[in-house]
C-alpha atoms as a printed R data frame, in Angstrom:
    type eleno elety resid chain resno      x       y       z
1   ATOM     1    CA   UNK     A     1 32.636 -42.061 -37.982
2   ATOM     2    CA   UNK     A     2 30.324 -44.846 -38.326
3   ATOM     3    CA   UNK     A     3 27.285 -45.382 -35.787
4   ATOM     4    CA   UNK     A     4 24.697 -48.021 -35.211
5   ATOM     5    CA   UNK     A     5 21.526 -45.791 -36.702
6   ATOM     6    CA   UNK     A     6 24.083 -44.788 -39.947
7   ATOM     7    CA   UNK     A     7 23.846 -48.470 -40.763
8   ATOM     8    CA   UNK     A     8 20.810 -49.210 -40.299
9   ATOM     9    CA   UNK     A     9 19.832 -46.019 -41.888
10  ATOM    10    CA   UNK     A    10 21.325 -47.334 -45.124
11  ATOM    11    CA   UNK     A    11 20.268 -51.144 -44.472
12  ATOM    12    CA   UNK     A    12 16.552 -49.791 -44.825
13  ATOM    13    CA   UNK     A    13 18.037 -47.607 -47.867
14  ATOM    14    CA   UNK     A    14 19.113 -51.012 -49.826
15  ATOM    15    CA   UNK     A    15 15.995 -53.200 -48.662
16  ATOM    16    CA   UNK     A    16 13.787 -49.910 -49.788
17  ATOM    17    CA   UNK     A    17 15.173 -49.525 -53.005
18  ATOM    18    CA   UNK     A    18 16.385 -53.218 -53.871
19  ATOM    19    CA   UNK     A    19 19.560 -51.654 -55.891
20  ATOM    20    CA   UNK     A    20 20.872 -54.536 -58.745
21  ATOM    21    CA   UNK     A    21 24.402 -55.069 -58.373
22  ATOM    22    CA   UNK     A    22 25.903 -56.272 -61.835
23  ATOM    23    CA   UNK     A    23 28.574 -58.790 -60.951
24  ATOM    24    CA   UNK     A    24 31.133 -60.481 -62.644
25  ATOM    25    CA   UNK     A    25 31.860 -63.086 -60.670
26  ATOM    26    CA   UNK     A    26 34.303 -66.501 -59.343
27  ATOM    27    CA   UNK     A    27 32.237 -68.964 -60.143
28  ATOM    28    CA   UNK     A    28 33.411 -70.827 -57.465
29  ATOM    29    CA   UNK     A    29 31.211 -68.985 -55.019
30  ATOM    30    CA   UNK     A    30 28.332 -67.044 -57.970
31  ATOM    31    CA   UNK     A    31 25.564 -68.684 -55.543
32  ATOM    32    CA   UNK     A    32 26.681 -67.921 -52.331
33  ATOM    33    CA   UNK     A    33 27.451 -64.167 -53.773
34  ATOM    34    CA   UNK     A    34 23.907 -63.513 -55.027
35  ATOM    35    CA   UNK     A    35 22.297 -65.762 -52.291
36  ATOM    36    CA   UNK     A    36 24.314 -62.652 -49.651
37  ATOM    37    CA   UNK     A    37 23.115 -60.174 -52.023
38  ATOM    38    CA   UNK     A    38 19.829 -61.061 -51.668
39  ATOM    39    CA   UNK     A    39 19.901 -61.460 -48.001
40  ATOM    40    CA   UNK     A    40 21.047 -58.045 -47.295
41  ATOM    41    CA   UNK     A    41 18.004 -56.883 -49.622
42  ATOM    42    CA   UNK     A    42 19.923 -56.000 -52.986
43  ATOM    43    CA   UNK     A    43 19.114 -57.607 -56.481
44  ATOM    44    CA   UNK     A    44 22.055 -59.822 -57.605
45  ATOM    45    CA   UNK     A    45 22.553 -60.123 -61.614
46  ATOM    46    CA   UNK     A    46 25.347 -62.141 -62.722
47  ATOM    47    CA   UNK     A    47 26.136 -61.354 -66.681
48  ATOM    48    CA   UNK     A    48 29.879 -61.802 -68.605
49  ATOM    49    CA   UNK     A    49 28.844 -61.865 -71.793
50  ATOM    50    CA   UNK     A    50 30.482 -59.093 -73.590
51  ATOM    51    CA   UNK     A    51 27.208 -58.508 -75.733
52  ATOM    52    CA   UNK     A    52 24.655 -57.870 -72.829
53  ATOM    53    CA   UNK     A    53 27.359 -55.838 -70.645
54  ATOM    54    CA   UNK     A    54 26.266 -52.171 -71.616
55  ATOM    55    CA   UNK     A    55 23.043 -52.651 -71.346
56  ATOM    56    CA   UNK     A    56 22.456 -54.650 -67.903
57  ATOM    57    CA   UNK     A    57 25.308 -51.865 -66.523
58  ATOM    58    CA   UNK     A    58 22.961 -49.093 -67.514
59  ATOM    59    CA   UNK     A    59 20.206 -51.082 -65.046
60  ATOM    60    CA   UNK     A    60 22.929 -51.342 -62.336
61  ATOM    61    CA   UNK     A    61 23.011 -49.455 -59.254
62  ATOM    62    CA   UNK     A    62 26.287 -50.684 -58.580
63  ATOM    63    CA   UNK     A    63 29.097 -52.765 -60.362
64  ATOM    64    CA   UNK     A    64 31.161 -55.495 -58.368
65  ATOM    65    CA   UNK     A    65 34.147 -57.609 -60.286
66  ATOM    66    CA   UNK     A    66 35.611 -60.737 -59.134
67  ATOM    67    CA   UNK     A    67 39.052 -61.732 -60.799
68  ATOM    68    CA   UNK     A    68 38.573 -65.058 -59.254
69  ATOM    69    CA   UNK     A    69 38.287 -67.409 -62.032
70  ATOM    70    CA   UNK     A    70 39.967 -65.622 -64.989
71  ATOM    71    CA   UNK     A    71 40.041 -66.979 -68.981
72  ATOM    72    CA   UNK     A    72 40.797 -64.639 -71.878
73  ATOM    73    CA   UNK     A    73 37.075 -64.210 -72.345
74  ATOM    74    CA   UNK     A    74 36.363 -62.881 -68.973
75  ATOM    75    CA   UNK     A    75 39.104 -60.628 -69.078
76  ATOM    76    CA   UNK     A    76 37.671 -59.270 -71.936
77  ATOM    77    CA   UNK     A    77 34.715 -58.603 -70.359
78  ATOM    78    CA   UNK     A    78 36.115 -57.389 -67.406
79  ATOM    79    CA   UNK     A    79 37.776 -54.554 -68.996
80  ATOM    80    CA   UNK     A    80 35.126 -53.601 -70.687
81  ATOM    81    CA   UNK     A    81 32.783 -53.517 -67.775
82  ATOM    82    CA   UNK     A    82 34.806 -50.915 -66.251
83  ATOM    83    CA   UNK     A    83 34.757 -48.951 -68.763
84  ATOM    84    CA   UNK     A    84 31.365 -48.581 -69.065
85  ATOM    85    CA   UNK     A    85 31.100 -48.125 -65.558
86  ATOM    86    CA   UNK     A    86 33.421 -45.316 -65.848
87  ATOM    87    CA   UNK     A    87 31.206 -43.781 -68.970
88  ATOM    88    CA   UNK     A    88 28.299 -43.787 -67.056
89  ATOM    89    CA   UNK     A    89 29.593 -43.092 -63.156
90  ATOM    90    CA   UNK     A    90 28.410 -46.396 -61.722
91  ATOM    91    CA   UNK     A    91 30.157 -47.353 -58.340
92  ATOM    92    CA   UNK     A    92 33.122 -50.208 -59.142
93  ATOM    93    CA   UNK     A    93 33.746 -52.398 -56.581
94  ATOM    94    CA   UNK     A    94 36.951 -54.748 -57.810
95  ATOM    95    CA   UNK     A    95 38.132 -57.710 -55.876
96  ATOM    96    CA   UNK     A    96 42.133 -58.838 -56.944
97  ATOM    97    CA   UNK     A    97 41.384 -62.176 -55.961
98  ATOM    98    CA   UNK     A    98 44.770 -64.016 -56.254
99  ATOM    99    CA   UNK     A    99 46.781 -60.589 -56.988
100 ATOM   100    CA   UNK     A   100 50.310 -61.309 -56.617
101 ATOM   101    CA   UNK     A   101 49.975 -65.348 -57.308
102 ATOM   102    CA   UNK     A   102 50.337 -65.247 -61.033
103 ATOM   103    CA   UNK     A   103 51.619 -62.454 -63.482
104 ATOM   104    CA   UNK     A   104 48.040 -62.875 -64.942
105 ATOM   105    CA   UNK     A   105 45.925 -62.027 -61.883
106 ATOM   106    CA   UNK     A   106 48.286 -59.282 -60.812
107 ATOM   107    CA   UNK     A   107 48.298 -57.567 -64.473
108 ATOM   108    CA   UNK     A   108 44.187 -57.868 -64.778
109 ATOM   109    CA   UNK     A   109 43.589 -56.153 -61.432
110 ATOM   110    CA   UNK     A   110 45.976 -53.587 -62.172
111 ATOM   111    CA   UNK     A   111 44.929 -52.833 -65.633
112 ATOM   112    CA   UNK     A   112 41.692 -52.647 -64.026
113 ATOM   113    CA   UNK     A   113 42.993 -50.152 -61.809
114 ATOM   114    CA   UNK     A   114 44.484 -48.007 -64.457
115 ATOM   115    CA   UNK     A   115 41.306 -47.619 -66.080
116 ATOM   116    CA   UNK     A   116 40.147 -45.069 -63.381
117 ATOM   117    CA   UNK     A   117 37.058 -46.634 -62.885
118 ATOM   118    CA   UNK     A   118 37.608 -48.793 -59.826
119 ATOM   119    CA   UNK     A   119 35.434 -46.770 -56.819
120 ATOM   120    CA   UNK     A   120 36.557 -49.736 -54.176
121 ATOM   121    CA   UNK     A   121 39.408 -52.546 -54.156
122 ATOM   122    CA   UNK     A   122 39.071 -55.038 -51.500
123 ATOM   123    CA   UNK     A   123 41.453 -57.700 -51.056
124 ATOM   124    CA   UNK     A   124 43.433 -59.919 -48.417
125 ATOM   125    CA   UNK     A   125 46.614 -58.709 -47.276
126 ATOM   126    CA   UNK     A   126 49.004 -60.225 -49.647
127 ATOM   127    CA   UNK     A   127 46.793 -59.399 -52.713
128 ATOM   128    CA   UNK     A   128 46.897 -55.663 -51.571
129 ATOM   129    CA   UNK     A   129 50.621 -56.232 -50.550
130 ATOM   130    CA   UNK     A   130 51.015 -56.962 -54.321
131 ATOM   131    CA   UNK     A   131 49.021 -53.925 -55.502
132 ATOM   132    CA   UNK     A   132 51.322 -51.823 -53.882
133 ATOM   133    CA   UNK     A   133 54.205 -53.466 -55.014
134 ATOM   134    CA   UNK     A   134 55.608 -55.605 -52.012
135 ATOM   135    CA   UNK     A   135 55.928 -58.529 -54.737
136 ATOM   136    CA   UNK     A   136 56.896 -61.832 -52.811
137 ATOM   137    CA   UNK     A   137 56.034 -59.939 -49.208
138 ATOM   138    CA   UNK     A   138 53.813 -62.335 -47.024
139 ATOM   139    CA   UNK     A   139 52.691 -60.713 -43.520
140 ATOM   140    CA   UNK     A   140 49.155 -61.008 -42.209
141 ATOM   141    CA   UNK     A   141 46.799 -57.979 -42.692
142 ATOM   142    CA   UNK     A   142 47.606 -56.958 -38.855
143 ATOM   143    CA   UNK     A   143 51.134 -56.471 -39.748
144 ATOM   144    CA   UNK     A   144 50.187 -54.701 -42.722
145 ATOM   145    CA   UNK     A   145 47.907 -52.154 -41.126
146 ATOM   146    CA   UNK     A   146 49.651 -51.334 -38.000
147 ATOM   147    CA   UNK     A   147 53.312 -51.842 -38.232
148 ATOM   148    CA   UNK     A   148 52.357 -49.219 -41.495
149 ATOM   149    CA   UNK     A   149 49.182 -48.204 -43.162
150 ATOM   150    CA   UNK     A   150 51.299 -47.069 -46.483
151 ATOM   151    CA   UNK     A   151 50.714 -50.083 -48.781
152 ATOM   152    CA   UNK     A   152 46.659 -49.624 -48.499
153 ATOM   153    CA   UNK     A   153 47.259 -45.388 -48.565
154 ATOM   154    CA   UNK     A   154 49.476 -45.989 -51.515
155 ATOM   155    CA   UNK     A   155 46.890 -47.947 -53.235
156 ATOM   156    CA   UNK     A   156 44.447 -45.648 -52.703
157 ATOM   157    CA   UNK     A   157 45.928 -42.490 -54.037
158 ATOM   158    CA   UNK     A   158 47.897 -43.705 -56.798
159 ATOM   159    CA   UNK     A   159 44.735 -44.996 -57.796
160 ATOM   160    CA   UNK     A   160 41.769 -43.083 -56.484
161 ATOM   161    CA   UNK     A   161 39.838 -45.782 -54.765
162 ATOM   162    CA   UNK     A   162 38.623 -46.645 -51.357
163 ATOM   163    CA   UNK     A   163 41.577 -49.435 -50.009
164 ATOM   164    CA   UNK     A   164 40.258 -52.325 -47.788
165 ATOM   165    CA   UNK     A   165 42.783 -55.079 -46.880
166 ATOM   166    CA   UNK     A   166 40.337 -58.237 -45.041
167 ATOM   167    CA   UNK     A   167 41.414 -60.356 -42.417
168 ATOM   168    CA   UNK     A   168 40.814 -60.936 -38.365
169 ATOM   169    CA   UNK     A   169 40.494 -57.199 -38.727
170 ATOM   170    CA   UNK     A   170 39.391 -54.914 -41.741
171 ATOM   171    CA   UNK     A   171 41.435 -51.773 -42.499
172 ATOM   172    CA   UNK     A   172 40.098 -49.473 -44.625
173 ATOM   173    CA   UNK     A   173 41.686 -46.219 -46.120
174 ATOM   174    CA   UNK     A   174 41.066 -43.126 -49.013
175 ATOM   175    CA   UNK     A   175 44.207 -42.218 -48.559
176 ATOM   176    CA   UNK     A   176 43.304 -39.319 -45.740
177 ATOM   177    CA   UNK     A   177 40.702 -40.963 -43.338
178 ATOM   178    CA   UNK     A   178 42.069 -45.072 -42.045
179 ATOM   179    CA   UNK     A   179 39.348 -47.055 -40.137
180 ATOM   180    CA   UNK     A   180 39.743 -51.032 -38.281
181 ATOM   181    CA   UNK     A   181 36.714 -52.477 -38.391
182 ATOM   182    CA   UNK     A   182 37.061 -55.664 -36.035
183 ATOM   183    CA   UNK     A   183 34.836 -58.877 -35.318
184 ATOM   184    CA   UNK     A   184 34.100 -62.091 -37.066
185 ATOM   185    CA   UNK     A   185 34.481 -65.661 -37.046
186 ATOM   186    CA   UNK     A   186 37.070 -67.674 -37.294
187 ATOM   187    CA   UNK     A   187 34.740 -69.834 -39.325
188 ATOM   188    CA   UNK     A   188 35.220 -67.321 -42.321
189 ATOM   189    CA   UNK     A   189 38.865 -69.250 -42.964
190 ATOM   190    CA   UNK     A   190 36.962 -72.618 -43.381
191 ATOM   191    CA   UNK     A   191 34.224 -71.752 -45.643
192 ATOM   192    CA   UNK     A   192 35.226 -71.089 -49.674
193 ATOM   193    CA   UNK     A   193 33.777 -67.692 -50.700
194 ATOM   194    CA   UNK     A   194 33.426 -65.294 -47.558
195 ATOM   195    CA   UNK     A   195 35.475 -62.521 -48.896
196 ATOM   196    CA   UNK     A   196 33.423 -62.710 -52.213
197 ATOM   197    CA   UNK     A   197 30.378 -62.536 -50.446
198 ATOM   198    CA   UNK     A   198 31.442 -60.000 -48.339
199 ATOM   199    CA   UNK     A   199 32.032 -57.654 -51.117
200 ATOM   200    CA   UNK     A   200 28.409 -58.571 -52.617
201 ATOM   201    CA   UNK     A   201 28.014 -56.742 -49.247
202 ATOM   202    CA   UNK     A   202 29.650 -53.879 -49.923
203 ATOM   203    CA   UNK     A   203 28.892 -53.214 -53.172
204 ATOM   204    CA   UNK     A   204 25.254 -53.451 -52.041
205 ATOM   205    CA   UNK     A   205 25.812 -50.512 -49.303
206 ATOM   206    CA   UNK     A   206 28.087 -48.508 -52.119
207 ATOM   207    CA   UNK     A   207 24.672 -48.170 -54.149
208 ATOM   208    CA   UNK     A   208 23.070 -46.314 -51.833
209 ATOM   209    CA   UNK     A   209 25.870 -44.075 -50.027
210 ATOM   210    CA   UNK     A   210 28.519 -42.666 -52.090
211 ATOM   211    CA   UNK     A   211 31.099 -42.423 -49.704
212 ATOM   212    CA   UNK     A   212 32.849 -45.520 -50.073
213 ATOM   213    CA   UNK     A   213 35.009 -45.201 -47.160
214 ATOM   214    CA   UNK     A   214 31.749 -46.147 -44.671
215 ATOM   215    CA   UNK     A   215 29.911 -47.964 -47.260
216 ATOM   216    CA   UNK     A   216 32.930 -50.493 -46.881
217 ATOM   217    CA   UNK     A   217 33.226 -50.046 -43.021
218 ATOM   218    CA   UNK     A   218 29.778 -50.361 -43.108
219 ATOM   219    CA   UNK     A   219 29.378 -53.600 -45.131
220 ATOM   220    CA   UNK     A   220 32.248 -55.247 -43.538
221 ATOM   221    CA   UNK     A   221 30.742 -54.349 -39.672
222 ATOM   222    CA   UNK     A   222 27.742 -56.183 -40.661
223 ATOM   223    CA   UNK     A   223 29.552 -58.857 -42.473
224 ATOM   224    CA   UNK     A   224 32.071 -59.493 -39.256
225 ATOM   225    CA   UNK     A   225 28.784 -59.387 -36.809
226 ATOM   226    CA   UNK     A   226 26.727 -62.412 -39.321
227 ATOM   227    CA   UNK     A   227 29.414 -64.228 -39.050
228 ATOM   228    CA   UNK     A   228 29.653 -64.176 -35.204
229 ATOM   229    CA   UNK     A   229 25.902 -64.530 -35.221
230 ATOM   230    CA   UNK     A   230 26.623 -67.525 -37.253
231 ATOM   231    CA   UNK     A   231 29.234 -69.143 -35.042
232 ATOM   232    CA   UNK     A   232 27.103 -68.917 -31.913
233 ATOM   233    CA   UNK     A   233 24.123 -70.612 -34.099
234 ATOM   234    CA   UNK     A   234 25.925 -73.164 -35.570
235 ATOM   235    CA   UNK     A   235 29.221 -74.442 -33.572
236 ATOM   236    CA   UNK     A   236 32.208 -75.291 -34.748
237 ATOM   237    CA   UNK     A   237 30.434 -76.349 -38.097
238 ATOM   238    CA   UNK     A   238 31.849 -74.756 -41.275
239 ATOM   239    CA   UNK     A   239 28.711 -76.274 -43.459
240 ATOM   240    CA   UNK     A   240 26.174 -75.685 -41.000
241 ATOM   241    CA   UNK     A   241 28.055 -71.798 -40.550
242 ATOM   242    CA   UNK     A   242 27.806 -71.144 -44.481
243 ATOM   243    CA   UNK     A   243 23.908 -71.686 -44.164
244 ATOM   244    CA   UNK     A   244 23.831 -69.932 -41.029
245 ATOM   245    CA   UNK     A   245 25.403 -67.026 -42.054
246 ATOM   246    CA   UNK     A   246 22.754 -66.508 -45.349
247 ATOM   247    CA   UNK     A   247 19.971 -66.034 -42.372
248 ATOM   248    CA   UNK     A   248 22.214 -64.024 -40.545
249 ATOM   249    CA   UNK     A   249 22.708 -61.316 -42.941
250 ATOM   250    CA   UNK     A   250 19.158 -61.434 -43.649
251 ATOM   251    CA   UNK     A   251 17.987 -60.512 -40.051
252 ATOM   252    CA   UNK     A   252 21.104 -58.573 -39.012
253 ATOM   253    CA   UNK     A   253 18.775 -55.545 -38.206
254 ATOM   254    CA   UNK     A   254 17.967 -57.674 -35.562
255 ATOM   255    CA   UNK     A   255 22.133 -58.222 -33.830
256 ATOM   256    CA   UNK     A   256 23.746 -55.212 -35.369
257 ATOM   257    CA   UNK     A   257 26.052 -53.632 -32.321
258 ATOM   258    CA   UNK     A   258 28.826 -50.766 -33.469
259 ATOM   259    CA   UNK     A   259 30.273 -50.316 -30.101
260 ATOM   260    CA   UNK     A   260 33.918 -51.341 -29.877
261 ATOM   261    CA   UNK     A   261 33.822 -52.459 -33.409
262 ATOM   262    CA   UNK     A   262 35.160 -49.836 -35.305
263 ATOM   263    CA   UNK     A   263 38.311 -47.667 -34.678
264 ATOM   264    CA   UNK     A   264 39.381 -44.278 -36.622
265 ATOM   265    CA   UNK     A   265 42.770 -44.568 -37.094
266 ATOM   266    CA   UNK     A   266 43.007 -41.098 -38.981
267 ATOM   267    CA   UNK     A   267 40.252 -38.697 -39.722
């Protein structure tokens, strides 16, 4: 489903075109995010304010929000974001971060949801546990994917999005097709902001292929193999890793291997 020239094909796609992805973003980790969306060759903008949204959206080649660090002013703009993405058909990449943690987190990503403008949601396993309404279930994203792939195929038809739950390994589901995309570093668990820059990542590979099932596998295969890159390169060093892994996603043209990394699951 996903080969070696398909993602590279699309790598040279992002660095030809430089798509801007529009994020509203943790501000824990806004650096790291556009330093990784720069790296893979995409143009990072990151804009809240509910006064600028429409027009840098109508720029954007794709649209990537981060529920991270939430106020009542960010929520605002959140909501309206995907709105406008929804008015004018831009890819939506939303990340629940925290879903399931606090009543506030898990209403905002689902109201976000329910606006049917959401093209992706990527989260860990308990904040796509809580999407799917397993409130107060904790299992690790194995258990989730293999002992049953219903939570993510629930999320993704009740809502019509792409479904990828993170972790040791990636699952990934539209509700019909399910791929594992497996790899990585245990590094990733030490270093604050992986999974938000990993969906820089894939919102950079949704702008140029529209089906967001392998832009995801796609973004996460590259994702998993910088951060292995970056373990060999930098030891068991979780600062020297997070700089590491910026120059590994810049030159992953140069270490990308598919084989064994991906597994259909259904098709």
């Amino acid at each position: 489903m996903i080969s070696e020239v398909d993602v590279l094909g699309d790598l040279v796609r992002i660095r030809e075109k430089r798509p801007l992805i529009h994020h509203i973003m943790n501000f824990v980790v806004m650096t790291d995010s556009a330093n990784a969306t720069l790296a893979i060759g995409a143009s990072p903008i990151m804009a809240h304010a509910v006064e600028e949204l429409e027009d840098i959206a109508l720029m954007a080649d794709a649209i990537y929000i981060n529920i991270g660090t939430l106020d009542s002013f960010w929520v605002e703009s959140m909501m309206k974001l995907a709105r406008i993405s929804g008015v004018y058909g831009k890819p939506l990449l939303l990340d629940p971060v925290g879903a399931g943690a606090s009543k506030l987190r898990s209403r905002v990503a689902k109201d976000l949801l329910e606006t049917g403008s959401v093209s992706v949601v990527k989260g860990n396993a308990g904040e796509m546990l809580a999407l799917a309404g397993y409130s107060g279930l904790v299992k690790g994203v194995d258990s989730l994917a293999e002992e049953a792939f219903e939570p993510l195929e629930r999320i993704a038809v009740q809502y019509n999005v792409v479904a990828m739950a993170t972790g040791r390994v990636d699952y990934v589901s539209d509700g019909r097709r399910l791929i594992a995309v497996e790899g990585g570093s245990e590094l990733f668990k030490y270093t604050t902001g992986t999974g938000c820059m990993l969906g820089s990542i894939v919102a950079s590979f949704m702008a140029v292929n529209k089906d967001f099932l392998k832009a995801s596998g796609e973004a996460s295969l590259v994702f998993k193999r910088a951060g292995e890159v970056s373990e060999t390169r930098a030891g068991r060093n979780p600062a020297s890793f997070r700089l590491e892994l910026i120059n590994a996603i810049h030159n992953i043209d140069r270490f990308l291997t598919v084989s064994g990394k991906v597994r259909v699951i259904k098709s």
